[in-house]
Each structure stands twice: as C-alpha cells, then as structure tokens.
N, C-alpha and C positions, 0 to 999 in steps of 0.2 A: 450467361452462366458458363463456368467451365466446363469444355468439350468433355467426354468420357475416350477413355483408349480405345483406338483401334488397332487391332490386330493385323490390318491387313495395308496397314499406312507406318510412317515413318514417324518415332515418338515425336511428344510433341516438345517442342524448346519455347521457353518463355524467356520477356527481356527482362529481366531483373539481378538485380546481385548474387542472387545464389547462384542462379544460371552459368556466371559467368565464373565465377569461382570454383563450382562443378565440373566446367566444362576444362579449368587448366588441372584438376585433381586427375580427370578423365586421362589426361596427355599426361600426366606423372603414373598413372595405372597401366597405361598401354607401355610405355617405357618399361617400367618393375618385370612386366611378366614378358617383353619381347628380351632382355638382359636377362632373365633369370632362365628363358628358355636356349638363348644361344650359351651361356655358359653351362648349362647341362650337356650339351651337345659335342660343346668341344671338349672339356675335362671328359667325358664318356669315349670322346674317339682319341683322344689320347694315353687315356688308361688302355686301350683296344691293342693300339699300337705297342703299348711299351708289353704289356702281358705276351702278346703275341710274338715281340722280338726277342723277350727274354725265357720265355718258357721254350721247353726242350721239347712240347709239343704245341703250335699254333694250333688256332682254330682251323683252316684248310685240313690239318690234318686229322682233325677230331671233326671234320664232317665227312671226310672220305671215308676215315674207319669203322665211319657208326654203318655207307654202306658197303664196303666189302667184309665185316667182319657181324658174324651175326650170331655167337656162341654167346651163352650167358655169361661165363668168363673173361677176363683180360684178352686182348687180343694178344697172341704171340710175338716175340720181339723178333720175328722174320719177316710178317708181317711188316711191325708198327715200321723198321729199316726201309722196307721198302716204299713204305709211304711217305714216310719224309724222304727218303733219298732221290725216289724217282718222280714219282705219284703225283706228290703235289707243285712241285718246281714245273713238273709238265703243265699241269693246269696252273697254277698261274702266270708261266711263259705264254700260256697260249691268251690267257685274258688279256696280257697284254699285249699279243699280235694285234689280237682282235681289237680291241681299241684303238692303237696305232692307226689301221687300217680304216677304222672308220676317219678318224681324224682328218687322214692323206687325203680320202676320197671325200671327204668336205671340204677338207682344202683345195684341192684341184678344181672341185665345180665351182667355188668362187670364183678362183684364179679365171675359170675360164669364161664365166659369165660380163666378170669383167673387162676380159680380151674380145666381149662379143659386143661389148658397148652396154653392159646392161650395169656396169658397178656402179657404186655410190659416191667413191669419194678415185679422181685419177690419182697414178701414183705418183707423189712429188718430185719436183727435179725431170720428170720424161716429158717430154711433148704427146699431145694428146695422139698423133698420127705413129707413134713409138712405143707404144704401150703394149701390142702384141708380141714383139720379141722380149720384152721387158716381163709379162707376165706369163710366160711360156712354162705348164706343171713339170714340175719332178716327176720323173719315171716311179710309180709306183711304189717297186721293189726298194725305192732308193728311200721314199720319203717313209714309210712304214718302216722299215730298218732303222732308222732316225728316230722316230715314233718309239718305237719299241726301248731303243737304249737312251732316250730321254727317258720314259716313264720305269724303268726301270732303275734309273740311277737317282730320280729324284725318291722313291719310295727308298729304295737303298740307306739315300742322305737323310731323309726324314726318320725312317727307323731309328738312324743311330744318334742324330739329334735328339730323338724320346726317350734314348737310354742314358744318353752323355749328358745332357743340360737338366739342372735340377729342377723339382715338379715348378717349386716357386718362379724361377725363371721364366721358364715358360709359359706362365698364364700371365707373368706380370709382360713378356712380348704381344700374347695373344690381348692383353686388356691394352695395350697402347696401341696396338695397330683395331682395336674396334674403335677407339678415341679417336682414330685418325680418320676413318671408314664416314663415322657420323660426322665428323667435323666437316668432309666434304658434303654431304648430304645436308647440312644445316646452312653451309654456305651456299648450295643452289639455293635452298629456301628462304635466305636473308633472316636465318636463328641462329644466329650466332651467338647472341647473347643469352639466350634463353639456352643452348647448347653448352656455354662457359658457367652458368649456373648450376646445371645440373650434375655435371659431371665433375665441379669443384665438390660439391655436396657428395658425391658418390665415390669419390678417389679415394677418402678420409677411411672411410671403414673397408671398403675393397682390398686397400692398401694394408691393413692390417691383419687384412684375412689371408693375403696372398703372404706376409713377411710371415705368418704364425701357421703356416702348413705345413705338412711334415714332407719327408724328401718320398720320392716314387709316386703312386698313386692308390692305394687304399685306401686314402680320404674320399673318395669321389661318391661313392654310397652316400657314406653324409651328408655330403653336402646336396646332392641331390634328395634326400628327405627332406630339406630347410626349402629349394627349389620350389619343388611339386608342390607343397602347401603354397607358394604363394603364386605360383599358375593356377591351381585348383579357383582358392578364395580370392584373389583378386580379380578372377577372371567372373568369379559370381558377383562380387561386387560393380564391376564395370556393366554385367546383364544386366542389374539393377537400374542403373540410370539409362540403360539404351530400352530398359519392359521386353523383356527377352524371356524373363522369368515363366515358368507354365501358373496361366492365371486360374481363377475359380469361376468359371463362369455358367454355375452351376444357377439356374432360374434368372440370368441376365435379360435375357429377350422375354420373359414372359410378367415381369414386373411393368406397370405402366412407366410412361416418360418421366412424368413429377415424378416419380418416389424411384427413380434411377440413380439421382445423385447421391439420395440418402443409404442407398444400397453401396451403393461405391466407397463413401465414407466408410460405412459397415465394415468392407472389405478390407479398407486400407487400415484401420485402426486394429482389428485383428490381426493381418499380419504385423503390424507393426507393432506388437503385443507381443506376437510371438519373436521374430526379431531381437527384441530388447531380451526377451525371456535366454535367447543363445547365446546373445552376445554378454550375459550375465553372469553362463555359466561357463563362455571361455573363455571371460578376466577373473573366473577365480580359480578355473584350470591354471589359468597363467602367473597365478600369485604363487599358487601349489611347488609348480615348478621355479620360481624366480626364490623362493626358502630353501627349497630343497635344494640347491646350486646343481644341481644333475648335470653331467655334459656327455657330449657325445662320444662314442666309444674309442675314436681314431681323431678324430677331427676335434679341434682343442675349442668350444664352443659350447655356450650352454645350449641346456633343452628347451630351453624359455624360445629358444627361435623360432624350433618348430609353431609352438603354438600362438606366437606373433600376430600372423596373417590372418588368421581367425578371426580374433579378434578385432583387426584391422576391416576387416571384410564385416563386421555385421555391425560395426561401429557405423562404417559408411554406410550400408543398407538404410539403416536405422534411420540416417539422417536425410538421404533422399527420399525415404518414404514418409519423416515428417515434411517433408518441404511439398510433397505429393497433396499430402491431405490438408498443409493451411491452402494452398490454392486451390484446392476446389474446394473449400468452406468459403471460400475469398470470392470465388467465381473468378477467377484470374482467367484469361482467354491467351492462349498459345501463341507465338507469332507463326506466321504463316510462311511457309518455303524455308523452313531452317531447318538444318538437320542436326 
C-alpha cells in the first residue's frame, strides 16, 4: 500500500509521468520566482540610486537629520546646508575609507600568504623561486588611497549612468547581461538547450515590458506588485509538491493502521475541495478584472497580472494534490532515495 507522509523525511517521488512532468514544472517555478526576485531588486536599487542622485536631498541626508534635528518642524535650512554640505560627504568619505582599507588589508594577506608558499594558483610568467619579489604588498596608505578613488569614481560613474541612460535601457543591459550570467551557468551544467528554451520563451513578453516603460523610475512600485504575487503564490505552489505545507494531523497517531489510509484520503480530498473552492474564486476575480480592462496606475499593464499567479498557484495545487490522492487510492509505492 502507499507510504503515508512523513514529516521528518524527504517527500516522497514516484516513477511515473506526472512525476516527471511535475518535476520540469518545478524547474520552470524555481526559475519564475528566482527572475522575478532578482528583478525586484535591481529595478528597486536603481530607482534608489536615481532618487538619491537626483533629489536635492539624498537618503544619508534624511537619515542624519531625522538625528541631529529633533523639533517637530522642518529642520532649518542652516541646518539642512550643513548636512549636505559637510555632514554627509564626511560620512560617506569615510565609508568609503573604511572599505578601501578592508579591501587592501585582504589583499595584502593574500598577497602574502602566497609569497609564504600557501597560494592557490603561482603567478603566471614568474618562476616558482621569484615569486616573492613578484608578490611583494603595497604600502597600505598607497593601496587604500587607490581603494578609496576606485570606489568612489565608480559610484560617481554609476550615479550618472542612472540619471543619463533611459530606465528602458538600462534593464534591457541588466536583462542581457543576466542572459549571459545563466548562459555560463547552464553551460557548466551541459543546459544549454533547456536554457535556449526558456529564455527564447521569456524574451518575447520581457521585451515588450522593458520597450513599453516609461522613462525614470516610478514604475517600479508596479511592477513590484505584479512580482510579489508571484513569489508569494508560486513559492506556495512549489510547498505543494515539496509537503511543506502546515498539515492537519489532528487525531493522526491515534486512529488504528487500517483505517489510516482512509483518513488520509479524507484529508486530501478535503483539501482538495477546498483548493478547487479558491482557485474558483480567483478565476472569476480574474474574469472581473480581464472586463474591466483596469491597468496599473504608471506602469502601462493591466490588472489582470496581479491576479495571474493566484490563480496559477491553486491551479497547480489542485492538480498535485489530485495526483496525491489517485496514488494512494492506487497504492502506488514511492521510489526509494529520490528526492
């Protein structure tokens, strides 16, 4: 008869067609929500950048003045002058000493570890007995100084990059260089092809999100509401097939062996009751809004997006948990060491 779930083991995988078919949906799930999380992130830290370069007051300075000013009015503009003028240039001059200098002093102890015979890889072109003059550290002061007007000239360059290159631009570089990122990652893995699929498929509507956004960044709210639904719900749906879900295992242990499967049945069919019951009422949420044509406030897309994923997510519940309950009506038996 089919095993009952354990909780304290790794779900169970069966060899059959749905298994297998579940399990390439699973790798199109983990994809959706690892893409919809990195570009939440970047369009978020480049809306940060641009607000911050072009506002006449950055965030550094609206977190100094929340503590040297503490009157329930405006701060004074002798004040606000002196915080951007002096204030905050000092503190973030000084972040980036500080970094610099760790940087140096990470550098040097490799350098010197290697000069001690303990590196990884000798350095090309020197003979192995020449390698201590060859890796001899920079003076401190010298390489930290270095540190400091690198990091400082590339934040400089990037600011005005975020302000000078239009939004679309920029995500349409950030979306070819993640294309290029997984490309080498699928080519150590030998997916290549499976990588050339996915991303043919996902260029088509990307590409038309990124040609139909408007210039700066006040779309990025938006689009992050379209996001988080579908981290939220795919990320439940993917619980689903890994039984991550919080179960009912209310009178489990206390019902005899025989009439355990029949309990489980009980359990799956219920949920799967309920289930069906959500995913019912978020395709006609989803009809509601696909009539109404509704679209998002800044960002030129309808509403129907948001509630996409929902429905996506209890669709697939739906359907791993009938596949749950014909095998154990089936007595189907797990294969063993699969994960």
């Amino acid at each position: 008869m089919a095993a009952l779930p354990n909780d304290s083991q790794a779900p169970a995988r069966y060899d059959d067609a749905f298994e297998r078919v579940d399990a390439r949906i699973f790798r199109l799930e983990v994809g959706v929500i690892s893409f919809a999380m990195l570009a939440m992130s970047l369009t978020y830290f480049l809306k940060i950048v641009f607000e911050a370069v072009i506002a006449q007051r950055n965030f550094v300075d609206t977190f100094l003045l929340r503590w040297v000013h503490h009157g329930d009015g405006p701060a004074p503009a002798e004040l606000v002058d002196s915080v951007h003028g002096l204030w905050t240039p000092l503190l973030v001059g000084t972040g980036i000493v500080v970094m610099s200098f760790a940087a140096a002093r990470t550098i040097q102890a490799r350098k010197a570890q290697q000069a001690r015979g303990g590196g990884d890889v000798p350095t090309a072109g020197v003979p192995p007995g020449n390698q201590d003059d060859d890796l001899a550290p920079l003076p401190w002061t010298l390489a930290v100084a270095g540190g400091a007007l690198g990091i400082a000239t590339s934040l400089v360059a990037f600011g005005w990059l975020v302000t000078v290159v239009p939004a679309r631009t920029a995500c349409l570089l950030l979306y070819i260089g993640g294309l290029l990122i997984f490309a080498r990652r699928a080519r150590r893995r030998g997916e290549l092809v499976a990588w050339l699929l996915t991303w043919a498929a996902l260029s088509l509507p990307v590409g038309v999100l990124i040609w139909r956004i408007p210039d700066q960044y006040a779309w990025v709210n938006d689009l992050a509401k379209i996001l988080i639904m579908y981290v939220g719900f795919i990320g439940a749906s993917m619980a689903s097939r890994e039984h991550r879900h919080v179960a009912l295992n209310f009178g489990r242990r206390l019902w005899p062996k025989r009439a355990a499967h029949g309990i489980e049945a009980l359990s799956l069919v219920v949920c799967l009751a309920f289930v069906i019951l959500l995913a019912a009422l978020a395709g006609d949420l989803l009809l509601l809004r696909l009539q109404s044509d509704s679209r998002l406030s800044i960002l030129p897309l309808p509403e129907y997006h948001i509630v996409l994923p929902v429905v996506i997510c209890f669709v697939l519940m739906a359907i791993r948990l009938t596949a749950d309950l014909v095998r154990l009506l089936r007595g189907a038996t797990p294969v063993e060491g699969r994960a």
